[in-house]
C-alpha positions in Angstrom: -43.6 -49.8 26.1 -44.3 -46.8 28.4 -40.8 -45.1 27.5 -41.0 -45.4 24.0 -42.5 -41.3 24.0 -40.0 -39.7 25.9 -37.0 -40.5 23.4 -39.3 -39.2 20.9 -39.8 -36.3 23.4 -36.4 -35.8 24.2 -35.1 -36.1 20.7 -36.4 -32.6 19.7 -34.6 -30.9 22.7 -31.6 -32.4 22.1 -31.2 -31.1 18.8 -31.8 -28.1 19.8 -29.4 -28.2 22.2 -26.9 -29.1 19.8 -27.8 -26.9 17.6 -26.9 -24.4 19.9 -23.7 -26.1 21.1 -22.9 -25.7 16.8 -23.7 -22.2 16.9 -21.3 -21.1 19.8 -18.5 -24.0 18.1 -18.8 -21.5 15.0 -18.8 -17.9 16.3 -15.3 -19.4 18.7 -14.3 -20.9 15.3 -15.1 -17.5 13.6 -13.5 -15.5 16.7 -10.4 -17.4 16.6 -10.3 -17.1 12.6 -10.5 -13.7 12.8 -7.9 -12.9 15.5 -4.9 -14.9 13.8 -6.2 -13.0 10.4 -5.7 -9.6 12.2 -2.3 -11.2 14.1 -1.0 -12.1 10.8 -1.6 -8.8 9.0 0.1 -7.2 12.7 2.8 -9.7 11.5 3.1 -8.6 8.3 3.4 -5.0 8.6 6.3 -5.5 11.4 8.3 -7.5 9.3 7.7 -5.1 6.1 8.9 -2.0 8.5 11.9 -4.1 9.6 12.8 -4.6 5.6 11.9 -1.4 4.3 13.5 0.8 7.2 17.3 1.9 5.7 20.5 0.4 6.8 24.2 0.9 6.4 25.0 3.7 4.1 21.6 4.4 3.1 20.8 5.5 6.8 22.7 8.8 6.3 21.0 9.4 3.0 17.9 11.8 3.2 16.3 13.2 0.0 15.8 16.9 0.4 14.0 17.2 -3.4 13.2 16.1 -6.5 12.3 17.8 -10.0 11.7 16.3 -13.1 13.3 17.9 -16.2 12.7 15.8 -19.0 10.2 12.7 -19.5 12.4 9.9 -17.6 15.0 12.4 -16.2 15.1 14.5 -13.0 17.4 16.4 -10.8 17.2 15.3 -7.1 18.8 16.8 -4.0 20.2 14.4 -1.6 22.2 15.6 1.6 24.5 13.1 3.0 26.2 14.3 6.2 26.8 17.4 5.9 27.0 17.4 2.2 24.4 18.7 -0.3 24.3 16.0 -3.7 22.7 17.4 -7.0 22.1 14.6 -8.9 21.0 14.0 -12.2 19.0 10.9 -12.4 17.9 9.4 -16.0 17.0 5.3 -16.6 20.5 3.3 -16.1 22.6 6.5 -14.8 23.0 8.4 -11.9 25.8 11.3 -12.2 26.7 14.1 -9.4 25.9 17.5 -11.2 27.2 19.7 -7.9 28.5 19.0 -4.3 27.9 21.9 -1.6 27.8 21.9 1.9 24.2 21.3 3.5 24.9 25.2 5.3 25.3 26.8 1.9 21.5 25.5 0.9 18.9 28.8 1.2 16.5 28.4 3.9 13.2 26.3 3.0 10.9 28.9 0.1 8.1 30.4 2.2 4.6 30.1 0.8 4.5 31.5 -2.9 2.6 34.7 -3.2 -0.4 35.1 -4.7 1.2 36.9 -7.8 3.6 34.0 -8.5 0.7 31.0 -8.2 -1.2 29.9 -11.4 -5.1 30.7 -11.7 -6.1 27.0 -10.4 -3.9 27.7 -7.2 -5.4 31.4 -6.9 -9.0 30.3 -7.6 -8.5 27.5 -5.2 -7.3 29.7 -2.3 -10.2 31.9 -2.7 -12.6 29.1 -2.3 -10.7 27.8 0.4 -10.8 31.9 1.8 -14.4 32.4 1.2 -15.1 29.3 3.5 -13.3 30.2 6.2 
């Protein structure tokens, strides 16, 4: 009859014990979880670069431009090689308006000048001046 306490004095530690032996299961648990989350996504994004990166003839394409001229229609520039496309671009129809060579194209527009911008650009370059 004498060791009828100490289970009863026990008992108490060991559930605290194993309470704490539950917590550290679940943060590992929680850890692990968390890692193959973060692996997966890493996973994920590899294989949509691998899928979205060009192959075969579209590898030589590069789109120089684009300007809309209509609701659903615009003009792009796309240089192949050393050929300058201009294409015309509408919903079910792509035609080649003009075909120069990629030397023949003026050198990139510098910045517009301040007579030639609209009065949001020029108010917004002051602001960005007067902060400066």
């Amino acid at each position: 009859m004498r060791l009828l306490p100490v289970p009863i004095l026990v008992a108490p530690c060991l559930a605290h014990a194993a309470e704490a032996v539950g917590v550290a299961t679940s943060a590992a648990q929680m850890a692990l979880g968390l890692v193959v989350v973060i692996g997966l996504l890493f996973l994920t994004l590899w294989l949509l670069k691998r899928v979205a990166a060009p192959r075969g003839a579209a590898a030589g394409l590069k789109i120089l431009g684009a300007a809309p001229v209509g609701p659903r229609e615009k003009v792009v520039l796309v240089e192949v090689g050393k050929t300058v496309l201009v294409l015309g671009v509408a919903p079910g129809r792509v035609a080649t308006l003009h075909q120069m060579e990629a030397s023949d194209l003026p050198p990139s527009a510098p910045a517009a000048d301040p007579a030639s911008v609209g009065p949001f650009q020029a108010q917004l370059r002051q602001l960005l001046e007067r902060r400066r």
